[in-house]
C-alpha positions as CSV (number, residue, x, y, z in Angstrom):
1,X,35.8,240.1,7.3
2,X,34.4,236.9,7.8
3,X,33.6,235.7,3.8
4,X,31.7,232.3,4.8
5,X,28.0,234.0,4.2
6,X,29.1,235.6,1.2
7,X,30.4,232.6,0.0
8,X,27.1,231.0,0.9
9,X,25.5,233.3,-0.8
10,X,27.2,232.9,-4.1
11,X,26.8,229.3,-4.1
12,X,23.1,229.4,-3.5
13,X,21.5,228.0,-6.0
14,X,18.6,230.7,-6.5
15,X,16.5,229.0,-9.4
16,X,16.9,225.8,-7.4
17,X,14.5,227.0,-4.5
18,X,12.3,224.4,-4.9
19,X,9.7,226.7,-3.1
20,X,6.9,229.6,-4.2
21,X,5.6,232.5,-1.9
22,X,2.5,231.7,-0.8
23,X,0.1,234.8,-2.7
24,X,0.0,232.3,-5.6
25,X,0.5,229.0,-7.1
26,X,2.2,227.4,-9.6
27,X,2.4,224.6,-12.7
28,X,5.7,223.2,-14.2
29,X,4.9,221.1,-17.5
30,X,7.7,219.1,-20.1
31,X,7.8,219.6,-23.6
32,X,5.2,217.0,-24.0
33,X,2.5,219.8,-22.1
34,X,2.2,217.3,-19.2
35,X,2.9,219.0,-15.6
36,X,5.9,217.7,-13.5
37,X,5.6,220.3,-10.5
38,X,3.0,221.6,-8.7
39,X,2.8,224.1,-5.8
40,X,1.7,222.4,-2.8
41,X,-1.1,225.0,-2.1
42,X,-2.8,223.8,-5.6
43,X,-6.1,222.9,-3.6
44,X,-6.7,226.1,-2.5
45,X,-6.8,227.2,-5.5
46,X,-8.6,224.0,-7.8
47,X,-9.5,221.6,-5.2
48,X,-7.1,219.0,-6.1
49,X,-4.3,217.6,-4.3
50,X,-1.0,218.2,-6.1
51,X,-0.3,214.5,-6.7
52,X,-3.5,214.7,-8.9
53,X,-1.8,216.7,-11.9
54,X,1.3,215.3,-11.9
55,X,1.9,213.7,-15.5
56,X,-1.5,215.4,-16.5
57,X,-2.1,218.6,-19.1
58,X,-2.4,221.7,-17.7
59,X,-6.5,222.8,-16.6
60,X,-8.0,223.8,-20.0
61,X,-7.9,227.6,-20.0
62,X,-3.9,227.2,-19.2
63,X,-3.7,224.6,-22.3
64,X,-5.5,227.1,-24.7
65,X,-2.9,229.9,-23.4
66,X,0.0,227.8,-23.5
67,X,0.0,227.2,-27.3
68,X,0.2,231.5,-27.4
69,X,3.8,230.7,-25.2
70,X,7.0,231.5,-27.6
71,X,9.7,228.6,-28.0
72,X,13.0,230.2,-26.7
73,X,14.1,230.2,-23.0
74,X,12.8,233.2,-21.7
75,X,9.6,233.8,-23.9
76,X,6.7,235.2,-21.7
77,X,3.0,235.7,-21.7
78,X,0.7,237.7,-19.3
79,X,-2.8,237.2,-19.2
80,X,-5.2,238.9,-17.0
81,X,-8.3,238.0,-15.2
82,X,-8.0,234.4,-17.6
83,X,-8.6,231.6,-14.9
84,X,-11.6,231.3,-12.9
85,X,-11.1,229.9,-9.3
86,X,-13.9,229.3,-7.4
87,X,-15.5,232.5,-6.6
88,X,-12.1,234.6,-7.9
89,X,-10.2,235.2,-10.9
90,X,-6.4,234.9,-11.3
91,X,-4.3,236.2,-13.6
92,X,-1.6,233.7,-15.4
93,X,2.0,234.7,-16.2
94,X,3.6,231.7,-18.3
95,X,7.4,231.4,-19.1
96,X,9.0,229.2,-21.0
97,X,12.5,227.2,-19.7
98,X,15.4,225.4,-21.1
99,X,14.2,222.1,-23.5
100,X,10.4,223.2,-23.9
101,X,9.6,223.3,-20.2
102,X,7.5,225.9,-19.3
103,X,6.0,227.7,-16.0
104,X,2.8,229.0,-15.7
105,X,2.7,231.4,-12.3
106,X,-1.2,232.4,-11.0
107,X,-1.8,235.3,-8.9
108,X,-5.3,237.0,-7.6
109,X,-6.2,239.0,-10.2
110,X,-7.0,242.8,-8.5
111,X,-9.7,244.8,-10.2
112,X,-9.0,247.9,-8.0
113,X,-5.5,249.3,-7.1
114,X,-4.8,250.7,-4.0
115,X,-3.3,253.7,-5.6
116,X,-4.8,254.7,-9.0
117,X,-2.1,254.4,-11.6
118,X,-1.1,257.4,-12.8
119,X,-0.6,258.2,-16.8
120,X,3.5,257.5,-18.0
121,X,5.1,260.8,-19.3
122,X,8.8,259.8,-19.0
123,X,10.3,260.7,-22.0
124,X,12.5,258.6,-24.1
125,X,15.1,261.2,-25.6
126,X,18.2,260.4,-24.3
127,X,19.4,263.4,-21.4
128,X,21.5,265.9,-22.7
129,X,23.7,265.3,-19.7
130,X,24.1,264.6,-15.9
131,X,22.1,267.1,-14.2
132,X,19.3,266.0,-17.1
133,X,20.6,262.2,-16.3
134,X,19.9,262.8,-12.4
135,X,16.8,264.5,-12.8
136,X,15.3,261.8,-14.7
137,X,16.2,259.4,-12.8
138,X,14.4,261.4,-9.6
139,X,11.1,262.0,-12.0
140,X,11.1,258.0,-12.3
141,X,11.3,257.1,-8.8
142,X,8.5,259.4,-7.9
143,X,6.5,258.2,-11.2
144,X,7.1,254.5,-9.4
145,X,6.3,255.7,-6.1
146,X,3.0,257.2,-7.7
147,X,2.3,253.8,-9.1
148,X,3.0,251.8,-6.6
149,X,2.4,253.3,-2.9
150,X,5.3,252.4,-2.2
151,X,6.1,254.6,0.4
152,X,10.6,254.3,-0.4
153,X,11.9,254.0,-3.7
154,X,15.2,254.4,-4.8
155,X,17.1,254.8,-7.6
156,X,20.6,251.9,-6.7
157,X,23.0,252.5,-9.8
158,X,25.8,250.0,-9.6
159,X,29.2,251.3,-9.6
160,X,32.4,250.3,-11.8
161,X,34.1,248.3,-8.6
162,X,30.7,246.7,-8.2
163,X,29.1,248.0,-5.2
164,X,25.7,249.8,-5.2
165,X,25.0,253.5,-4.3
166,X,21.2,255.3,-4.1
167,X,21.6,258.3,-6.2
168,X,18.1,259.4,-6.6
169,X,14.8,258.5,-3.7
170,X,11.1,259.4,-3.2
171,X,10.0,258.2,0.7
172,X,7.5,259.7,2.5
173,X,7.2,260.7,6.1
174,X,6.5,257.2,6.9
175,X,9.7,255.9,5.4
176,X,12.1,256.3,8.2
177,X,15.7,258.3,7.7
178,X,17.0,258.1,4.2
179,X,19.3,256.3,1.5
180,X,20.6,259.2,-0.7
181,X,24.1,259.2,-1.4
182,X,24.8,256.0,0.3
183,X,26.7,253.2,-0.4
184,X,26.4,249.6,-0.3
185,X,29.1,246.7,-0.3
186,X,28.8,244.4,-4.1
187,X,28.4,241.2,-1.8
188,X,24.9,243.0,-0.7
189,X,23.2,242.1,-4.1
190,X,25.5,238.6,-5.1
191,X,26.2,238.4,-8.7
192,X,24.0,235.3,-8.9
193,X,20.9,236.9,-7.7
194,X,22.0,240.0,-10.4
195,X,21.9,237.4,-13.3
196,X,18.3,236.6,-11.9
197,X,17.5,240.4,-12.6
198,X,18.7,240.4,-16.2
199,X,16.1,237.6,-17.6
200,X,12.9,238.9,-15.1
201,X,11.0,242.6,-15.8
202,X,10.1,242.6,-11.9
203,X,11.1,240.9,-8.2
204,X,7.6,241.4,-6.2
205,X,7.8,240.2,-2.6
206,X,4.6,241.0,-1.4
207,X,5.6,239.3,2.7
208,X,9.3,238.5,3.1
209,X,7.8,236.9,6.6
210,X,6.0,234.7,4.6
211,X,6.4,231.2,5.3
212,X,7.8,229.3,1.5
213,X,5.7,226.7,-0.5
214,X,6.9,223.7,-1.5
215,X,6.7,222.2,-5.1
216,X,6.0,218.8,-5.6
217,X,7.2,216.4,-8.3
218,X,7.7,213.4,-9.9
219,X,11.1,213.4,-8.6
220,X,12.6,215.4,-5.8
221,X,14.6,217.4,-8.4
222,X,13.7,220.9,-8.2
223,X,12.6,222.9,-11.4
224,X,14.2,225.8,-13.1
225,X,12.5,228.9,-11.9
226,X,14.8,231.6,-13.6
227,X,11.6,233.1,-15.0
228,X,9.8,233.0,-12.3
229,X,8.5,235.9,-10.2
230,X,6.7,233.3,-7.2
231,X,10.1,231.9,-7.0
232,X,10.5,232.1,-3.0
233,X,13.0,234.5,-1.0
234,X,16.3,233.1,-0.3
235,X,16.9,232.8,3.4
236,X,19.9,235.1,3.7
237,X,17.6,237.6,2.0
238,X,14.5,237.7,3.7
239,X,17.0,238.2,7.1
240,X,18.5,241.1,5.3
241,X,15.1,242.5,4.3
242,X,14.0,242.1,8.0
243,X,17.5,243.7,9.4
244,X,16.1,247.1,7.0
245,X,12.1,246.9,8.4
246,X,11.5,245.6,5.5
247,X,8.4,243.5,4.6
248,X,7.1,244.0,1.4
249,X,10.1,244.7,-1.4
250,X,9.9,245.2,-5.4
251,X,12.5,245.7,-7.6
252,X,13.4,247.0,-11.4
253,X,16.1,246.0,-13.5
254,X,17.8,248.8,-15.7
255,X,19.2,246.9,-17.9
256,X,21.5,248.5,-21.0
257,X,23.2,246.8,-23.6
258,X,22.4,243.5,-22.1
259,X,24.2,244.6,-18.4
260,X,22.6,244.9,-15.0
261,X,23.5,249.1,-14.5
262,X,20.9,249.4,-11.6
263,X,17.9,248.7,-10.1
264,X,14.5,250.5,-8.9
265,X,14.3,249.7,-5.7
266,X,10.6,249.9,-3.7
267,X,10.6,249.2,0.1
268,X,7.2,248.7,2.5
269,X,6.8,248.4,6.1
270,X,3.7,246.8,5.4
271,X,2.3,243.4,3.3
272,X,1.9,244.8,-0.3
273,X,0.5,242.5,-2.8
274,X,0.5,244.4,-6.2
275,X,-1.8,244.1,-9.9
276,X,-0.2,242.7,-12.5
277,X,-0.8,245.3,-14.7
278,X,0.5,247.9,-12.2
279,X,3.6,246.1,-12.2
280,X,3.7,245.6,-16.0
281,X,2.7,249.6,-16.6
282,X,5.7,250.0,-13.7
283,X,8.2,248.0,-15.7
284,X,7.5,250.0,-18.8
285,X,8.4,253.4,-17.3
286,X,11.8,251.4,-16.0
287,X,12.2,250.4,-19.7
288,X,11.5,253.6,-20.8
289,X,14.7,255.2,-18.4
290,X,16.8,252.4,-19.8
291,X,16.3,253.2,-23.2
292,X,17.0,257.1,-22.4
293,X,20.3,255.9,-20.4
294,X,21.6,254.0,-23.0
295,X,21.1,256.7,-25.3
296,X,22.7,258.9,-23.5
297,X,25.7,256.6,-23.1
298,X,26.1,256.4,-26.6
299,X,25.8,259.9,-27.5
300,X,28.7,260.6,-24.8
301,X,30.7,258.0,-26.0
302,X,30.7,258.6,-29.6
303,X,31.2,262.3,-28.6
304,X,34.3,260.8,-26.7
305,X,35.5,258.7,-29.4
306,X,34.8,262.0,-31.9
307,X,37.3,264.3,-30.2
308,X,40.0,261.3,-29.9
309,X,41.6,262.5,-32.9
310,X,41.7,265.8,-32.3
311,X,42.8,265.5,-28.8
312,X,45.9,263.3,-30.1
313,X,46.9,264.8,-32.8
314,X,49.2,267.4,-30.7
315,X,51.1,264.1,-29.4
316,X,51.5,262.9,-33.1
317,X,52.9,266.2,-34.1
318,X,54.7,266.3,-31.2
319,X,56.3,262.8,-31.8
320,X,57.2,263.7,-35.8
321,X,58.7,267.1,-34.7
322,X,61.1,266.1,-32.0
323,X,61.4,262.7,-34.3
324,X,62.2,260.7,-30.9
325,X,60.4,260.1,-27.6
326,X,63.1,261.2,-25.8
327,X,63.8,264.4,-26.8
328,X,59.8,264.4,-26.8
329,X,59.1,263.8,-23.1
330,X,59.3,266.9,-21.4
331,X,56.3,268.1,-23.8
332,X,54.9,264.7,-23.9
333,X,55.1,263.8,-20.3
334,X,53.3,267.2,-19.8
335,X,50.5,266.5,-22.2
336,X,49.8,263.1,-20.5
337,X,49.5,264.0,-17.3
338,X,47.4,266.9,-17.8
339,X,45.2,264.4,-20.6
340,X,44.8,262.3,-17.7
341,X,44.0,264.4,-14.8
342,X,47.7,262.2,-14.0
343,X,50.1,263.2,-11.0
344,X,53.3,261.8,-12.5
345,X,54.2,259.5,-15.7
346,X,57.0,256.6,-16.1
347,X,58.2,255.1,-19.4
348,X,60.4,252.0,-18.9
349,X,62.0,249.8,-22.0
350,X,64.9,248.2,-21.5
351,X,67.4,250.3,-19.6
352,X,65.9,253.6,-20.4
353,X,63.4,255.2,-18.0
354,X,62.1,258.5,-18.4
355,X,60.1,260.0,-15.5
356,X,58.2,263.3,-14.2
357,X,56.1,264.4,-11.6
358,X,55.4,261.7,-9.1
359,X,57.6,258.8,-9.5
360,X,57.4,255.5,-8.3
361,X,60.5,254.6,-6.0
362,X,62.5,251.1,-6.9
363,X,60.8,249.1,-4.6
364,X,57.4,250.0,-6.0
365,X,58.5,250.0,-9.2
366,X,60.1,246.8,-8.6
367,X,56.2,245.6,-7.6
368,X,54.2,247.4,-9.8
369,X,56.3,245.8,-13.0
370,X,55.7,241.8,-11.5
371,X,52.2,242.9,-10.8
372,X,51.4,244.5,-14.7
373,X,53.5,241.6,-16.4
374,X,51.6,238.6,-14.4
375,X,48.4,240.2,-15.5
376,X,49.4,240.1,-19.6
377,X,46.9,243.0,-20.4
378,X,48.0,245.9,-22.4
379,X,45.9,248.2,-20.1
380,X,45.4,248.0,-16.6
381,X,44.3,250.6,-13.8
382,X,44.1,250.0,-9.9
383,X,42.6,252.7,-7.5
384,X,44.4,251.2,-4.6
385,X,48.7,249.7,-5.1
386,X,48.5,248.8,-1.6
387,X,45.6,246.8,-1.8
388,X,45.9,244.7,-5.3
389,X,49.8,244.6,-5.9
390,X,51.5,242.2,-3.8
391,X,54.2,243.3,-1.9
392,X,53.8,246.8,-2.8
393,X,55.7,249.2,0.0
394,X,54.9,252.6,1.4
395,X,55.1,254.7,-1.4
396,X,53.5,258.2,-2.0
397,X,52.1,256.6,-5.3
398,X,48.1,255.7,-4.1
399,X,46.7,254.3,-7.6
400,X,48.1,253.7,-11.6
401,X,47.1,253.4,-14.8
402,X,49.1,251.0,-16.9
403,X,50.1,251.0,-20.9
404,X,52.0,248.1,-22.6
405,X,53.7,249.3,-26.2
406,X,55.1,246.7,-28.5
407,X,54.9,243.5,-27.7
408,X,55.2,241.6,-24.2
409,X,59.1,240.1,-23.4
410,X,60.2,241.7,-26.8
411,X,63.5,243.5,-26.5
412,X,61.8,247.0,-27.1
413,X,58.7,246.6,-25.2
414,X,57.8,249.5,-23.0
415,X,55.9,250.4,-20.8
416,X,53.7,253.5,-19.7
417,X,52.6,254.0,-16.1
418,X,50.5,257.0,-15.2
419,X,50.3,257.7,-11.2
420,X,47.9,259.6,-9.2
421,X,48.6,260.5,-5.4
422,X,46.6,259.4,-2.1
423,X,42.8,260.8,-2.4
424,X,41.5,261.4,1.1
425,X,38.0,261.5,1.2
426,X,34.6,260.3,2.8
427,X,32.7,257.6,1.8
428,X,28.7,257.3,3.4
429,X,27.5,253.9,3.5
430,X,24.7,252.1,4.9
431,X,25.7,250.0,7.5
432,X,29.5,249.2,8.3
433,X,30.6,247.4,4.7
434,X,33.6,245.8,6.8
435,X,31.1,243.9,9.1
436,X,28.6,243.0,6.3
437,X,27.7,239.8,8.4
438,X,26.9,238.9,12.3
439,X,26.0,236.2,14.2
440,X,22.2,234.8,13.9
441,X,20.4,232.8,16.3
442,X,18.3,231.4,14.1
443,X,19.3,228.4,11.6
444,X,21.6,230.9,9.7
445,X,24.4,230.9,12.3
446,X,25.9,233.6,10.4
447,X,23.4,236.3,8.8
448,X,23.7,239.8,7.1
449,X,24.3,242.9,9.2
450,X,21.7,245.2,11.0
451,X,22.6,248.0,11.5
452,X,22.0,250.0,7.8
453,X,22.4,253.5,9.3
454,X,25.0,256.0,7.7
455,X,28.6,254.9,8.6
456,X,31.2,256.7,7.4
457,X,34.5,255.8,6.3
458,X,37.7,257.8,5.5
459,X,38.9,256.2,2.7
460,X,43.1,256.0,3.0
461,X,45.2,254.8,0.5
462,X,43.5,255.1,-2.4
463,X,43.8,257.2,-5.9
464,X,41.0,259.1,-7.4
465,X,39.4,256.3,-9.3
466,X,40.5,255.5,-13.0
467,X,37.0,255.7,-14.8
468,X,35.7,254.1,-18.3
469,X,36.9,257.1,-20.1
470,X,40.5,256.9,-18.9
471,X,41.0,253.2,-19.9
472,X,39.5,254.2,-23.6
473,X,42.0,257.1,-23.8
474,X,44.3,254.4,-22.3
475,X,43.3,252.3,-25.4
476,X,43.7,255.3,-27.8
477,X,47.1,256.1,-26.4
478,X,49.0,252.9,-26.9
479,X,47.4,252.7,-30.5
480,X,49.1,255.5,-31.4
481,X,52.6,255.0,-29.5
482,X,52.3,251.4,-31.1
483,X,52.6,253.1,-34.3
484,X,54.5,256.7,-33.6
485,X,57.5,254.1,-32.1
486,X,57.2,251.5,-34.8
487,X,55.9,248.7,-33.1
488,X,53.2,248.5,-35.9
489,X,49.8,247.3,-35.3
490,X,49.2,244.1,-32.6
């Protein structure tokens, strides 16, 4: 896989654009209130070149609103409808940035939405679970879709290895083909633009063909525009959005517990230039879902942590009663593997090894034990041997889940591996994730794939996937051998 646009894309300094798309315009001001940047398209909006406010307060109905503006990074105002512009009205949407700076973003304010908004009736009581989970996540896209006119929306929950799948869509008939149920590489949405989507409600490209505004300074330092919505399209991106048929593109963060889980994804073949109120009311049904996700995750989890003693207790009594792990194991090694869905278990300390079902041979033993003692962690799982250990050899062994008892080096330090065989299966992605990049004859060079059709790939060599509630059992487990085996607490 050639990495170099991926690593482009990583280093891009997204906040750093120096640019605004062109359906609005755009004041930076210092601490002191007196503007630094300017969009260059400022005269079409107030009839004054953008040299002419630089070191100047803001126009007096952005001075009035700029004293409602909160202190912190991050604080933001909307106001509709505020600023009068020759013969139209714009609506302001102020931010505030690191040291006092603030932005202050004005669009066209739109009296009449193309498609009348319709009433929010998502609930907020958490799902009781995942066929609730998935059908509230359908009733929001098509709630979005409603709002919008979107005419794709999708439902793109990031996955624990970091890539993205659609697991709920509304298109209509004009939406070509569809995105349920596939996948798409992590390097498609870098993790730089995903911090972007953690501080900002909404992403609304209304052209991605759109030609960039420049800013202009008092120096040729570019602003901070983390908070900002006008912020213009990355290169790389507005390729990527073209390679899909994309023109107009908004997007939803789901955010819970302070972590990027997904997005809402809205896709148009057409220029799409939205109210800011539709997009606010939009955001709020999003917010809405993530407050009934995150419920939902914590009603499972505490459910999880709940039954953790009752699950373990057979494996204490089991411990007391035999009084020894060894004469334990064939019970033990039993309940573990069954516990965790496990296709053979290995405890190694010292020169004792017990074993049962499938085993690792010596050589991957041999590379499994550098591997888990390089990493230092007392819990470790890997879906794929082949792919993360080095040196690991054909084994029938596909993925592990790793404990360390007692303490690392110590003479009596063990430790537990739980293996699971090869799991064939299909995976349906859009595009080819192994050619995520080709050649460009524009200034690219190198640009993101076309082709996002379904590609299918038999996945070989890998394990059925250790998930969150394995590594918390993990946790549980090594708690309780810590003690049962007299290690004591860590």
């Amino acid at each position: 896989m050639d990495k170099s646009l991926l690593e482009r894309c990583e280093a891009e300094a997204l906040n750093l654009s120096g640019a605004i798309q062109p359906h609005g315009t755009l004041f930076v001001v210092d601490a002191a209130g007196q503007v630094s940047h300017v969009a260059q398209n400022i005269a079409a909006f107030f009839g004054q070149r953008p040299q002419a406010w630089l070191d100047r307060p803001l126009p007096e109905p952005l001075t009035r609103l700029a004293a409602e503006l909160g202190p912190e990074p991050g604080s933001r105002r909307v106001w509709e409808a505020c600023v009068e512009a020759g013969p139209r009205l714009l609506d302001a949407i102020a931010s505030r940035g690191m040291n006092g700076t603030a932005v202050f973003e004005l669009v066209p304010h739109l009296d009449v939405p193309t498609i009348a908004p319709a009433p929010s009736s998502l609930p907020v009581e958490p799902p009781a679970d995942e066929s609730e989970l998935a059908a509230l996540r359908q009733h929001l896209v098509e709630e979005i879709a409603a709002l919008t006119g979107f005419p794709r929306v999708m439902f793109y929950l990031f996955r624990e290895d970091g890539d993205g799948e659609v697991v709920a869509e509304s298109h209509d008939p004009s939406a070509y083909g569809s995105y349920l149920g596939l996948r798409f590489p992590a390097s498609d949405i870098p993790q730089i633009a995903r911090a972007l989507y953690l501080k900002n409600p909404w992403r609304m490209i209304p052209d991605a063909r759109a030609e960039p505004i420049p800013l202009v300074g008092r120096t040729a330092e570019p602003p901070d525009l983390t908070w900002s919505d006008l912020r213009s399209v990355s290169p790389v991106h507005r390729v990527y959005l073209a390679n899909m048929g994309v023109v107009a593109s908004l997007s939803f963060p789901v955010v819970v517990g302070g972590a990027l889980v997904a997005l809402v994804a809205a896709h148009h073949r057409q220029a799409s230039l939205l109210p800011t109120f539709l997009l606010e009311r939009a955001s709020a049904c999003v917010r809405s879902h993530a407050i009934a996700f995150a419920g939902y995750q914590s009603q499972r989890r505490m459910r999880l942590v709940d039954g953790l003693q009752y699950r373990f207790s057979a494996v204490t009594n089991l411990l007391r009663r035999h009084g020894g792990i060894e004469s334990a194991w064939p019970e033990l090694a039993a309940w573990l593997m069954r516990e965790f869905a496990a296709d053979g278990v290995l405890l190694i300390g010292g020169e004792d090894c017990l074993a049962a079902g499938l085993a690792l041979e010596p050589a991957a033993l041999e590379a499994v034990e550098a591997w888990f003692a390089a990493t230092g962690d007392f819990v470790r799982s890997c879906d794929s041997l082949r792919r993360e250990v080095p040196g690991f050899p054909l084994s029938a062994a596909a993925g592990l889940l790793a404990l360390r008892i007692g303490i690392p080096g110590a003479e009596r330090s063990w430790r537990l591996y739980l293996t699971r065989c090869e799991y064939v299966h299909e995976v349906a992605w859009g595009g080819n994730p192994e050619k995520p990049v080709e050649y460009h004859d524009g200034e690219l060079g190198i640009a993101p794939r076309r082709p996002f059709e379904k590609w299918i790939e038999k996945r070989l060599g890998y394990s059925r996937p250790w998930d969150n509630e394995a590594r918390l059992l993990a946790l549980k487990l090594r708690e309780l051998l810590q003690h049962e085996m007299r290690f004591g607490p860590h």
